[in-house]
ZADO-1210 file (C-alpha; in nm, 4 decimals, padded with zeros to 6 digits):
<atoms>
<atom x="02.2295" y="-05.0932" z="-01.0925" code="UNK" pos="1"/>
<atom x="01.9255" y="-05.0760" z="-00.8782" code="UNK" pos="2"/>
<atom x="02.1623" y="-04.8489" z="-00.6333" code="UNK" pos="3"/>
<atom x="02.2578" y="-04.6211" z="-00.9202" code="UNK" pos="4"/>
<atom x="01.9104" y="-04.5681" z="-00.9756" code="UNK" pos="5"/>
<atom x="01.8284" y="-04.4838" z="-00.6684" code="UNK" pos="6"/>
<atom x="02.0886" y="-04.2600" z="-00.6193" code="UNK" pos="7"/>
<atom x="01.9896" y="-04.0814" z="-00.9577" code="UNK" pos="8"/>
<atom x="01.6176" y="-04.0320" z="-00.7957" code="UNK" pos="9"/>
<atom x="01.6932" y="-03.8744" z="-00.5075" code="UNK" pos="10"/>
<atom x="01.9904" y="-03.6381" z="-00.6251" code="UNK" pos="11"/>
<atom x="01.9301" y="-03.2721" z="-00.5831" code="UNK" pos="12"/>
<atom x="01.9104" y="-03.0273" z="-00.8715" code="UNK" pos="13"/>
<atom x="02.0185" y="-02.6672" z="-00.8952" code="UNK" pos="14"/>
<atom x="01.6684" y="-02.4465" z="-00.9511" code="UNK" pos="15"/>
<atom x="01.7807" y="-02.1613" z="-01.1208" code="UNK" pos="16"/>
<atom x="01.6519" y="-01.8753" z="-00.9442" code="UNK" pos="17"/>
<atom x="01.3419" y="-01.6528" z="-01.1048" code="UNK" pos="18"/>
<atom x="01.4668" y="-01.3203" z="-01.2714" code="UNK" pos="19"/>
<atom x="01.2739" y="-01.0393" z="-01.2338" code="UNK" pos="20"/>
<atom x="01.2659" y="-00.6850" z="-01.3766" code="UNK" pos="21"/>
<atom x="01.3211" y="-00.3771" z="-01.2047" code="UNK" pos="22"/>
<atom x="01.0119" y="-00.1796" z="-01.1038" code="UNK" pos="23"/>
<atom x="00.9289" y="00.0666" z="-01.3511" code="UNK" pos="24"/>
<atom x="01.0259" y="00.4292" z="-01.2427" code="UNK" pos="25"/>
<atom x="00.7678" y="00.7000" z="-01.1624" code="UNK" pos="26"/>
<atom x="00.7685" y="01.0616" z="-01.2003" code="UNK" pos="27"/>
<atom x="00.4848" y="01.2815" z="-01.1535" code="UNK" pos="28"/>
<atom x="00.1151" y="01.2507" z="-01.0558" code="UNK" pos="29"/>
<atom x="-00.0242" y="01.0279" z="-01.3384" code="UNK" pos="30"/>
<atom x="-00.3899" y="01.0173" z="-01.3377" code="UNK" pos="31"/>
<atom x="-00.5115" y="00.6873" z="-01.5242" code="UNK" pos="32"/>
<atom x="-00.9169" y="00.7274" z="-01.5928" code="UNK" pos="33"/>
<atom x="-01.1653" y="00.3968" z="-01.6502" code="UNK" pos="34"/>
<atom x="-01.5273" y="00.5069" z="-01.7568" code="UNK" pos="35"/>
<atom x="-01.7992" y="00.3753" z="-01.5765" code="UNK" pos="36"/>
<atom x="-02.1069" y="00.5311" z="-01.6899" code="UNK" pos="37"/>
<atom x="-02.3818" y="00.6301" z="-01.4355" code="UNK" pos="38"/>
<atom x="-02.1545" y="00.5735" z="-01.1851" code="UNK" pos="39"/>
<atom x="-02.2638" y="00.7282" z="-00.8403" code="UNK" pos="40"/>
<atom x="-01.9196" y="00.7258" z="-00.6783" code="UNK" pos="41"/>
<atom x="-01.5396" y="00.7185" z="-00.7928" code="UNK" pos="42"/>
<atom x="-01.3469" y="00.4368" z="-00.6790" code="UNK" pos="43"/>
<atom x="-00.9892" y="00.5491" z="-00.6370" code="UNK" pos="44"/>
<atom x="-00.6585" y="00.4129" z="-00.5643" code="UNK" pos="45"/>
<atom x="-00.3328" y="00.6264" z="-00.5056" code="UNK" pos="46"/>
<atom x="-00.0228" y="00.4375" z="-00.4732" code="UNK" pos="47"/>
<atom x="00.3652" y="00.4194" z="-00.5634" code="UNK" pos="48"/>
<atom x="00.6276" y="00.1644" z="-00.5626" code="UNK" pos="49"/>
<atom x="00.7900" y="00.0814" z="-00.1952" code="UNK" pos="50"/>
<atom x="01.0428" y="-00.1709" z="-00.0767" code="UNK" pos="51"/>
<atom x="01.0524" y="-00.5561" z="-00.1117" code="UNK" pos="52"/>
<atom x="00.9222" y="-00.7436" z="00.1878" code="UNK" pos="53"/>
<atom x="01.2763" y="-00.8689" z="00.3769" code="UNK" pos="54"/>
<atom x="01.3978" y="-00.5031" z="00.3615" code="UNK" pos="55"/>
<atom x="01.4510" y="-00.3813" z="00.7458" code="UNK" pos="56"/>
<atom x="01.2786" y="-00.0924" z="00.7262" code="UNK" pos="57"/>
<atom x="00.9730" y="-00.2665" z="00.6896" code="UNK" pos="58"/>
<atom x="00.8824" y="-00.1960" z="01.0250" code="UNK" pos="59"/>
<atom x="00.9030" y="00.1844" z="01.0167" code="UNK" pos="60"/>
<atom x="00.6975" y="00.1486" z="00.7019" code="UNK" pos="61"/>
<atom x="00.4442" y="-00.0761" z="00.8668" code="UNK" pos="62"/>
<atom x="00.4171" y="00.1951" z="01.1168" code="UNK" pos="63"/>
<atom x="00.3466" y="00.5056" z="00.9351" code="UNK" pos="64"/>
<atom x="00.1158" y="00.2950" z="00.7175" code="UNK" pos="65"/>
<atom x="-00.0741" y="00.2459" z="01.0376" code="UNK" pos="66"/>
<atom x="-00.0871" y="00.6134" z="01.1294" code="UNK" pos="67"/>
<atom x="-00.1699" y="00.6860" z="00.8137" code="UNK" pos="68"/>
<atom x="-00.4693" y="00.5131" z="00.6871" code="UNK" pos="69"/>
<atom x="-00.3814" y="00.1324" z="00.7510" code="UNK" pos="70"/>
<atom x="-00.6348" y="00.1021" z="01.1001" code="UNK" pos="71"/>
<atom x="-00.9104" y="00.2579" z="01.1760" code="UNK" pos="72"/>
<atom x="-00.8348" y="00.5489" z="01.3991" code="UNK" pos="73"/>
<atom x="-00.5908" y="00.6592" z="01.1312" code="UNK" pos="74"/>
<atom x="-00.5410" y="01.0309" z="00.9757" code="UNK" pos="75"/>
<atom x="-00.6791" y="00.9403" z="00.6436" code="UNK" pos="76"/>
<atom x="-00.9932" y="00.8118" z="00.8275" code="UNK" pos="77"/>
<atom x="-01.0580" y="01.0838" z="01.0846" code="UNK" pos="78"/>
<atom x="-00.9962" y="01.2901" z="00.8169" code="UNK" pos="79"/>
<atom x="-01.2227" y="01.1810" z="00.4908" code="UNK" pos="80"/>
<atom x="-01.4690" y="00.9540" z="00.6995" code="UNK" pos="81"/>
<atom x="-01.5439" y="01.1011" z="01.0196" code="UNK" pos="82"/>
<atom x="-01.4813" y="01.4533" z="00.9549" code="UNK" pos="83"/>
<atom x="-01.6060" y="01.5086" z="00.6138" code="UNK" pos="84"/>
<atom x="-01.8106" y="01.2355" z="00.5189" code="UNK" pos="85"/>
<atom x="-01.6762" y="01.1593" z="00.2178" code="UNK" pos="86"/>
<atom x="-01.6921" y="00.7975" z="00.1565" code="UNK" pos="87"/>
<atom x="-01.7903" y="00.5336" z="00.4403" code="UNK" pos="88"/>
<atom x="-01.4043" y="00.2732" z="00.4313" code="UNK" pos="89"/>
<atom x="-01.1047" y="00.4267" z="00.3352" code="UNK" pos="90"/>
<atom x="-00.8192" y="00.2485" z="00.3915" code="UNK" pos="91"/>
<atom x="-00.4085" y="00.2009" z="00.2828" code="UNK" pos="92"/>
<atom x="-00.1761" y="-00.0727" z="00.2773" code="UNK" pos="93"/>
<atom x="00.1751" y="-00.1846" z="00.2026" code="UNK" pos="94"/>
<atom x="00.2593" y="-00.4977" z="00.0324" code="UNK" pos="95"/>
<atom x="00.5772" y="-00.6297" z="-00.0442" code="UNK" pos="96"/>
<atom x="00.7097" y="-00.8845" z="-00.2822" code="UNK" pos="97"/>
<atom x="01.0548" y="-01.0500" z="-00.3449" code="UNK" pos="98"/>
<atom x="01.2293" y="-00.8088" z="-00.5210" code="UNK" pos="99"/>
<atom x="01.0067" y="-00.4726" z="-00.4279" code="UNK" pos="100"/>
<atom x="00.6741" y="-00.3558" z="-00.3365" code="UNK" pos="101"/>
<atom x="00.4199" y="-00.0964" z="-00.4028" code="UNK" pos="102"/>
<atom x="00.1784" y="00.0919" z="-00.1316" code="UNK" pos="103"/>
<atom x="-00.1910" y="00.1711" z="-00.1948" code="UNK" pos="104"/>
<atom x="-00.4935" y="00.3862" z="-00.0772" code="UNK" pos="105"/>
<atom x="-00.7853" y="00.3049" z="-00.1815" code="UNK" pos="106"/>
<atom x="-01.1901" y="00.4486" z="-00.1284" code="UNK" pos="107"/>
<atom x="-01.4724" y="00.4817" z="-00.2736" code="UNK" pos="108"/>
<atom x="-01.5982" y="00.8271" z="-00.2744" code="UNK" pos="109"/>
<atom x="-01.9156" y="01.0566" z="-00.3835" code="UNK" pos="110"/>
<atom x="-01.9417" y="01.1557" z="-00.7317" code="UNK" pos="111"/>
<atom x="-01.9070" y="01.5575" z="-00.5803" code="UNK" pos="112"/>
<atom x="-01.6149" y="01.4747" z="-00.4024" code="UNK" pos="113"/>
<atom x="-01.4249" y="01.2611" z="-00.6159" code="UNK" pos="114"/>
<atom x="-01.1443" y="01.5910" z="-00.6652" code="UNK" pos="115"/>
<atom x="-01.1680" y="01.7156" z="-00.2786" code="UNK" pos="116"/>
<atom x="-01.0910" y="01.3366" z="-00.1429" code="UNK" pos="117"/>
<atom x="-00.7844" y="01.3327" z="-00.3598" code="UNK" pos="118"/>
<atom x="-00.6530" y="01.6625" z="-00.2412" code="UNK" pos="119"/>
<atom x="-00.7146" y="01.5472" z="00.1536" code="UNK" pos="120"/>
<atom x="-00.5283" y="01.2159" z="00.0275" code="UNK" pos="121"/>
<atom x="-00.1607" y="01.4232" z="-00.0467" code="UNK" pos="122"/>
<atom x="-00.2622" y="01.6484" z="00.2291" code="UNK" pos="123"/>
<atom x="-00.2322" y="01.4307" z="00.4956" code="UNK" pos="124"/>
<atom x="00.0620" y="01.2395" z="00.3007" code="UNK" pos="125"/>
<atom x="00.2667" y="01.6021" z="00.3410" code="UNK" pos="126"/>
<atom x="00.1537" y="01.6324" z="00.6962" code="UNK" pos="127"/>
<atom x="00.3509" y="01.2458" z="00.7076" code="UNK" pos="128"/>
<atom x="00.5786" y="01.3626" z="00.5779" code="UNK" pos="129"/>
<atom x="00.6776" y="01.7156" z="00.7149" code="UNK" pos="130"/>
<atom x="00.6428" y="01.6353" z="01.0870" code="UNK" pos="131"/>
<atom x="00.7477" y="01.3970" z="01.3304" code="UNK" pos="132"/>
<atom x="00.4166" y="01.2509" z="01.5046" code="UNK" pos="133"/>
<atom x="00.3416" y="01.3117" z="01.9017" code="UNK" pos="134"/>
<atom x="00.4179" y="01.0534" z="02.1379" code="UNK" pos="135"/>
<atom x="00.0785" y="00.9559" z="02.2454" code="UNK" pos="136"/>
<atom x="-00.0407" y="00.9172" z="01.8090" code="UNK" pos="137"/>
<atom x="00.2919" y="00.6856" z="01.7752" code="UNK" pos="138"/>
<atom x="00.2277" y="00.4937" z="02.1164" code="UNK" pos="139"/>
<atom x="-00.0838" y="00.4417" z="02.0008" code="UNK" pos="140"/>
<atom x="00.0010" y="00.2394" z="01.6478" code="UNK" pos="141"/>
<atom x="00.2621" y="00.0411" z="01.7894" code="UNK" pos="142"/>
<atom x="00.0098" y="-00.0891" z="02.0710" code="UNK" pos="143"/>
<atom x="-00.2543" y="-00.1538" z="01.7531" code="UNK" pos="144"/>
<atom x="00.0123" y="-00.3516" z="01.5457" code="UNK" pos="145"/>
<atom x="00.2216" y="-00.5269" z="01.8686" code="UNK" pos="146"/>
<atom x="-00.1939" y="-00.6280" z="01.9765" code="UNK" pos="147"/>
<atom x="-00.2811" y="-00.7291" z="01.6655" code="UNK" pos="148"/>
<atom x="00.0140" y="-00.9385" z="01.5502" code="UNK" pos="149"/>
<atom x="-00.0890" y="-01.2846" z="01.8060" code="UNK" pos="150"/>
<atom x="-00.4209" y="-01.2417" z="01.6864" code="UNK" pos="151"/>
<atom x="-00.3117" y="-01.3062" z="01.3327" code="UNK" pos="152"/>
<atom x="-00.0818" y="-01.5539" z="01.4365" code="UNK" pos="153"/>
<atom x="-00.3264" y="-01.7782" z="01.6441" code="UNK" pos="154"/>
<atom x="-00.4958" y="-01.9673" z="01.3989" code="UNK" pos="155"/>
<atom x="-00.3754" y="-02.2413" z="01.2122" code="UNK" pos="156"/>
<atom x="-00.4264" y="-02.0696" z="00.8630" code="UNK" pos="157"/>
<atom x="-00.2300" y="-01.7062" z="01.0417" code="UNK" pos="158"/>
<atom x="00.0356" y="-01.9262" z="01.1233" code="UNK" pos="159"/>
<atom x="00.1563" y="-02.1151" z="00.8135" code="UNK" pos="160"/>
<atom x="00.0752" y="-01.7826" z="00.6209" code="UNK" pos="161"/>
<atom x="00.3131" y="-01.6061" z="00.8459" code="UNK" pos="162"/>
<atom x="00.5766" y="-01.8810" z="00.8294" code="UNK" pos="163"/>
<atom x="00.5593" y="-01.9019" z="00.4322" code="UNK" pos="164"/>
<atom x="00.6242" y="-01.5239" z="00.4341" code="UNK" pos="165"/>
<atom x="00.9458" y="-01.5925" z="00.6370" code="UNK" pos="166"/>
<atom x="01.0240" y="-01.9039" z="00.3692" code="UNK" pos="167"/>
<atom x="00.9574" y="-01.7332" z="00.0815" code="UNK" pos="168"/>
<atom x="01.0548" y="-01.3937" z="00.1362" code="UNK" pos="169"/>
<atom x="01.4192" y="-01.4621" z="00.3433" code="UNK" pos="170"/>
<atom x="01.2673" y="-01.2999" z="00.6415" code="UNK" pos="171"/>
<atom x="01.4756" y="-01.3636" z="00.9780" code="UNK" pos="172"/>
<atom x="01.3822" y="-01.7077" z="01.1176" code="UNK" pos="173"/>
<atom x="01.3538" y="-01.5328" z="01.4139" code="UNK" pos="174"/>
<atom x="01.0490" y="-01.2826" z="01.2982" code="UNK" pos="175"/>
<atom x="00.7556" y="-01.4412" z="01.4859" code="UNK" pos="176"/>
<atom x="00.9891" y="-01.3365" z="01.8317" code="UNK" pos="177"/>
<atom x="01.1070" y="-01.0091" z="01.7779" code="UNK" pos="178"/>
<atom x="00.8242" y="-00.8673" z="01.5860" code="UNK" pos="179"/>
<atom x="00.6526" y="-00.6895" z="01.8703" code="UNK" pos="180"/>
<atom x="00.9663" y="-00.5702" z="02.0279" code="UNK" pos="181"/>
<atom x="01.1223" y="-00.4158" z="01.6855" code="UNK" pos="182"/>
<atom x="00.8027" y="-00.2366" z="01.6708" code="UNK" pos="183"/>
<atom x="00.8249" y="-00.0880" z="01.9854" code="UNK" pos="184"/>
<atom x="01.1424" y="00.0451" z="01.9096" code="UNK" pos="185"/>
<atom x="01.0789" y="00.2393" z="01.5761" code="UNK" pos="186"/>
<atom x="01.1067" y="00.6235" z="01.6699" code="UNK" pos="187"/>
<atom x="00.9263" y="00.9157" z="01.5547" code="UNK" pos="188"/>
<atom x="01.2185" y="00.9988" z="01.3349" code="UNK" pos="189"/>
<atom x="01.2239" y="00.6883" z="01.1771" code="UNK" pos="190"/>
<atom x="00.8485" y="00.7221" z="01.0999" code="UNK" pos="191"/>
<atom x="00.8707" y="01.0166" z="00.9208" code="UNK" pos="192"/>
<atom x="01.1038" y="00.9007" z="00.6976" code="UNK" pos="193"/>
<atom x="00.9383" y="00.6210" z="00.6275" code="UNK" pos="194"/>
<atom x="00.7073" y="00.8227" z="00.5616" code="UNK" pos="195"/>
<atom x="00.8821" y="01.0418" z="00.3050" code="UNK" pos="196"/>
<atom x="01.0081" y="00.7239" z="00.1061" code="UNK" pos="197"/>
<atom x="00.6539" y="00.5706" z="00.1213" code="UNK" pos="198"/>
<atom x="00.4544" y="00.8328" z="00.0223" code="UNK" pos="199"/>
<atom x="00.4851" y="00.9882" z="-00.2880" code="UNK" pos="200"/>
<atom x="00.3165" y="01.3472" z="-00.3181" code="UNK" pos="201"/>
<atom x="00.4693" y="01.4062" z="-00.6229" code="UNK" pos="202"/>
<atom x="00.5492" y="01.0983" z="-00.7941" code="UNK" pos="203"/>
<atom x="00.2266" y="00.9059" z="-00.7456" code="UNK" pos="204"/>
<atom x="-00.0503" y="00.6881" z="-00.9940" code="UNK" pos="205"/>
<atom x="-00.4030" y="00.7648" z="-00.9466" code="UNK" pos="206"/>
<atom x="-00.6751" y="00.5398" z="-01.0521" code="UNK" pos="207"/>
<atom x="-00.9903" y="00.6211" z="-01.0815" code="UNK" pos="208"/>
<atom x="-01.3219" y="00.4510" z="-01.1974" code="UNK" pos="209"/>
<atom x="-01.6232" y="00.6309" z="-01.2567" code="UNK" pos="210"/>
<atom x="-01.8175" y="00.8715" z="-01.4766" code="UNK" pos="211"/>
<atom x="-01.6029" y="01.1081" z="-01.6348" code="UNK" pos="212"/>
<atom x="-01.8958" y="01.3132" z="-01.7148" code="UNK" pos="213"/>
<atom x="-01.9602" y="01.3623" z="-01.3505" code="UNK" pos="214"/>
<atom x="-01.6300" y="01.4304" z="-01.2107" code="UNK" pos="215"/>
<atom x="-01.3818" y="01.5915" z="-01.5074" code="UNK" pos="216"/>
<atom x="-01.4351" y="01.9205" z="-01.3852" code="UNK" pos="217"/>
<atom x="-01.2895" y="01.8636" z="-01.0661" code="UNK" pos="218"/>
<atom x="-00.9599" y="01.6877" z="-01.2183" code="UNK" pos="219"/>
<atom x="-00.8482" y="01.9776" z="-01.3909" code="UNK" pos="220"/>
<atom x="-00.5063" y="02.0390" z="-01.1879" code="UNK" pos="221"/>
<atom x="-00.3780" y="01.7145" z="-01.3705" code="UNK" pos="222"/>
<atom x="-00.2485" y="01.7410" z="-01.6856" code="UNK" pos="223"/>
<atom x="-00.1269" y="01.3446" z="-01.7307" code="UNK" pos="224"/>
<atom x="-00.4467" y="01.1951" z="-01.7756" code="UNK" pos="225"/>
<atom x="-00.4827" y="00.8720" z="-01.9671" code="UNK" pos="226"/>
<atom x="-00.7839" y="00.6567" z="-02.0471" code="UNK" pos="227"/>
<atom x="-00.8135" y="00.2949" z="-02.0129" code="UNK" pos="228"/>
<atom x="-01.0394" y="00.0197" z="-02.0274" code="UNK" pos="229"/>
<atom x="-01.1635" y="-00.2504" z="-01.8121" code="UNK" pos="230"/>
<atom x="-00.8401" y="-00.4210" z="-01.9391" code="UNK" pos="231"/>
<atom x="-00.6047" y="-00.1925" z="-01.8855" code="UNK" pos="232"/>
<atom x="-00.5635" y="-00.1027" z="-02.2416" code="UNK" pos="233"/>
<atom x="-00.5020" y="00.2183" z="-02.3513" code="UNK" pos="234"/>
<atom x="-00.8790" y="00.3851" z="-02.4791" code="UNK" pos="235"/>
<atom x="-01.0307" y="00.7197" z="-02.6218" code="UNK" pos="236"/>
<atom x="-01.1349" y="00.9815" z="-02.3582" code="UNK" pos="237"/>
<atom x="-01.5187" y="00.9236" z="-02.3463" code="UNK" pos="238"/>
<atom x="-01.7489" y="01.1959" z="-02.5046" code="UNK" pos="239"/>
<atom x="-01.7367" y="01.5281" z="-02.3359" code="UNK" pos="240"/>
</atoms>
């Protein structure tokens, strides 16, 4: 009996998998508005959906991301930051999840500039797009990332985050070894089109929190506009 028991405590179930549901499609620029009265600066986010973390592309995305806006020698930055002054940390990322992903820019920007910023964003997301980058620009990312990745990886806490990614996302057990070699070997081709699945100029969701007051006049060119609040929940366009 005692055996049985035993037995019986230290069987194995079957945990059903979780189910999830597929990632909403986008089409269009969709402008989503939160008033914050007074504000002195727009905080805005641009973003669409991307891939889910184990898909082997994620490398070429990682890349343009890079190039892009995800370090800080990156278009977006030269552009918007050193260039034109525009706001002081913009920045982009790519995160992926188990079953897809989603890719953001994000900065906080000058009241006056809140329309110009968002026109440099899809700019430089067309320039991505429409040409291959030069050697030396594409040299330049993969030395960042292959650089940065042991730094990541040498503390404890970089470590087991990096190995749960591999658990929990089916990454190859392999990953921590190859990394920096796969990312040398992503071309300029395979950049751009990374970049053309990644970055959305005409299918993206723009967030924006600020003073509507102060900045409607520059959103005119977007005719999807919808107001919500703090929550998320759909509210009344604030007083003209």
């Amino acid at each position: 009996l005692e055996s049985r028991k035993l037995s019986r405590s230290n069987a194995r179930g079957d945990v059903p998998k979780p189910v999830f549901p597929a990632p909403p499609s986008l089409t269009g620029r969709k402008v989503y508005f939160v008033q914050r009265p007074n504000s002195i600066q727009s905080s805005i986010s641009i973003g669409n959906m991307a891939v889910k973390r184990s898909d082997p592309r994620w490398y070429e995305l990682t890349l343009a991301n890079t190039i892009y806006g995800g370090a800080f020698n990156s278009r977006i930055v030269r552009n918007i930051r050193e260039e034109k002054g525009y706001t002081y940390s913009p920045g982009s990322g790519i995160t992926g999840f188990a079953n897809a992903g989603f890719y953001r820019f994000n900065a906080d920007v000058r009241n006056e500039v809140t329309g110009p910023a968002i026109t440099e964003v899809f700019k430089e997301f067309e320039g991505m797009r429409a040409q291959n980058v030069d050697a030396p620009e594409l040299q330049g990312a993969k030395s960042y990332l292959r650089g940065l990745f042991p730094i990541q990886t040498a503390t404890q806490t970089g470590l087991a985050s990096l190995l749960n990614n591999i658990y929990v996302f089916g990454l190859p057990k392999d990953y921590p070894e190859t990394f920096r070699e796969k990312i040398a070997a992503v071309t300029a081709d395979e950049v751009k089109r990374a970049s053309q699945s990644l970055f959305g100029t005409d299918n993206s969701v723009i967030a924006i929190v600020g003073d509507w007051a102060k900045v409607k006049d520059q959103l005119g060119a977007f005719k999807d506009i919808t107001f919500v609040d703090l929550d998320g929940k759909t509210a009344t366009a604030p007083p003209q």
